[in-house]
N, C-alpha and C positions, 0 to 999 in steps of 0.2 A: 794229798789233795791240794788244789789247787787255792793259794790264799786271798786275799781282797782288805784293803783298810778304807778311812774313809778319814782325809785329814782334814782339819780345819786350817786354811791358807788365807793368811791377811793381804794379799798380793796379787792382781793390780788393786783389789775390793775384797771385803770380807767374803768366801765363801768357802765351802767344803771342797774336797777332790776324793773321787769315788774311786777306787784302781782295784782291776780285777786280772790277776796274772795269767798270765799268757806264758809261752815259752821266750819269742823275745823281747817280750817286756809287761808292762801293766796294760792294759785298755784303761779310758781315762776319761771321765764325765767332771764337768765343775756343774756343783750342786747348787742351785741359785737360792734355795729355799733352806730353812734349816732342819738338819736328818729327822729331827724328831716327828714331822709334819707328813713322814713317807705315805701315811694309811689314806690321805688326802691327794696325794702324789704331789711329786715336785720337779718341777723346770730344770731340766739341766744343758747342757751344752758340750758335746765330742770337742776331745782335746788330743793332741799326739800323743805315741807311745811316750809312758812315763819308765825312767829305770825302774829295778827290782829293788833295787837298795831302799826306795821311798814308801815298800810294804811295813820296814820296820823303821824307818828314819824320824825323830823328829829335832829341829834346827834352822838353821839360815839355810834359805836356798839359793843357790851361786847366781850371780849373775844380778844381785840386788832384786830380786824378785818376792822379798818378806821370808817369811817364816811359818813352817807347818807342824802341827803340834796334833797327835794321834786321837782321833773321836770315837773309831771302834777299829777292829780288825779280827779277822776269823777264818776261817774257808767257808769255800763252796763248793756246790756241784752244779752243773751245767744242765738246764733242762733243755732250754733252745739257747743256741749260740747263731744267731742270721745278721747276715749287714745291718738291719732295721730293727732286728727285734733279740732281745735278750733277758730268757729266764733261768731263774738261778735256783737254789734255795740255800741262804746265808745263813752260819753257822758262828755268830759274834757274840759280845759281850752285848751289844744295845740290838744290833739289826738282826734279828732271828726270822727264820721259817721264809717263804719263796717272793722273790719280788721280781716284779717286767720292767724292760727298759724297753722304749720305743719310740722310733722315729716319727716325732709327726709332721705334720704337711707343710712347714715352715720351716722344716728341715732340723729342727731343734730335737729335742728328745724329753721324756716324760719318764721317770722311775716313779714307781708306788708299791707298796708293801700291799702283796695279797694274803698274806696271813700274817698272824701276830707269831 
């Protein structure tokens, strides 16, 4: 099954990074809100492919970019995978049962927990 973490990154500003493995590589959301707040939804932001290595990584990240330290991580499974819209159901230690990702009109993106 396919894995996903969620790290907390001090770097360029405090925020989360969402990564949901792919074959070559993570898909990559920075969480602008903190994870706990998902059932409310939270602002995120498409970022490029992240390595695989950063599912289970935590430490400096090259390039002076701070440091990421592990918030959850687990699998999932894929209910839609679309350019704009992506539902899962997450299978971690904090973020459990099905959440949507979706692009909205501003071009930004929106994650919220539809089940607990």
């Amino acid at each position: 099954m396919p894995r996903f973490a969620i790290l907390i990154h001090d770097h360029p500003f405090l925020h989360w990074d969402f990564l949901l493995e792919e074959d070559a590589g993570c898909r990559t959301w920075r969480l602008l809100n903190d994870p706990e707040s998902a059932s409310d939804g939270i602002k995120a932001e498409s970022l490029p492919l992240h390595r695989l290595m950063y599912l289970d990584y935590e430490g400096p990240v090259s390039g002076g970019r701070g440091t990421v330290v592990q918030w959850d991580r687990g699998t999932f499974v894929w209910r839609v995978n679309e350019p704009a819209v992506c539902e899962m159901i997450l299978s971690g230690t904090r973020w459990q049962g099905l959440f949507r990702l979706e692009k909205t009109q501003d071009q930004s993106w929106t994650v919220k927990a539809l089940t607990d």
